[in-house]
C-alpha positions in Angstrom: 80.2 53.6 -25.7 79.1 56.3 -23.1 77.9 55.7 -19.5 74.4 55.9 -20.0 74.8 54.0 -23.4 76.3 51.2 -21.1 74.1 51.3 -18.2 70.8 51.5 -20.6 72.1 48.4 -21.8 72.9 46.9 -18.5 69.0 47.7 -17.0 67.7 46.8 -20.3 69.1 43.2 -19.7 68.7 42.8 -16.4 64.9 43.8 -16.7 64.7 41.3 -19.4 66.1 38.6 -17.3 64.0 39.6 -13.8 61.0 39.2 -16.0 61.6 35.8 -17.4 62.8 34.9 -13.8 59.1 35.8 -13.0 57.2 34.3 -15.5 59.3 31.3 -15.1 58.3 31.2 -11.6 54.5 31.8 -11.9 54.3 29.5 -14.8 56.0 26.9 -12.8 53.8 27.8 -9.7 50.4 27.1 -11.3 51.5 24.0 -13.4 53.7 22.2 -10.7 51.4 23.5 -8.1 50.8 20.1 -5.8 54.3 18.9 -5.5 56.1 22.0 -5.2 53.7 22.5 -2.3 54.5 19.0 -1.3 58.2 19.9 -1.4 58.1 22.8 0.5 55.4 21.9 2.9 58.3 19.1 4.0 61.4 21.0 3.5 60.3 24.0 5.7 58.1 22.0 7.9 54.7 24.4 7.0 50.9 23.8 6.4 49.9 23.5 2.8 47.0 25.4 3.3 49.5 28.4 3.9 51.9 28.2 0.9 49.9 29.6 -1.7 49.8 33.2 0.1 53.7 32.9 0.9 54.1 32.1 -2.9 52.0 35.4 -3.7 54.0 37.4 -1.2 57.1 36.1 -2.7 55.7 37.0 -6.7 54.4 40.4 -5.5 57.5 41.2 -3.3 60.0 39.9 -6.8 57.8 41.8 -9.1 58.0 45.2 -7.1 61.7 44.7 -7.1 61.8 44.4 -10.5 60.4 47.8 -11.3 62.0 50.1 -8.8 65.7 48.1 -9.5 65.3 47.9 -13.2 62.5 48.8 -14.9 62.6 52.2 -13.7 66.2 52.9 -13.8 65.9 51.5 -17.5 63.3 53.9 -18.4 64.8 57.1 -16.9 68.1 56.1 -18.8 65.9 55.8 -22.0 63.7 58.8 -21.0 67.4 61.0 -21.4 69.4 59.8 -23.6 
């Protein structure tokens, strides 16, 4: 197996795995929504009314992450080999 044969792979995988991280998250976020906001409201000592724009700041921030530090590198790799 060459380089970019391996690191295609590796991207591939790690994009696959950042994404399910993601949905994960969101899907937990609006099911679970009242006691995770419970949780953290008392764990970090903050307003409830706040948490939901901190959670959408932490989803977009993740999901911005995920393209530029492995969807894209996956997609050059693919683009030339």
């Amino acid at each position: 197996m060459n380089e970019i044969e391996f690191f295609t792979i590796f991207f591939g995988w790690c994009s696959v795995i950042n994404i399910s991280l993601l949905v994960l998250s969101t899907i937990s976020l609006i099911l679970m929504r009242e006691p995770i906001l419970r949780i953290h409201s008392k764990l970090f000592k903050l307003d409830q009314s706040s948490l939901p724009a901190i959670y959408f700041q932490y989803l977009a921030g993740y999901k911005i992450a995920i393209l530029i530090f492995n969807l894209v590198p996956y997609i050059a790799l693919k683009v030339i080999n």
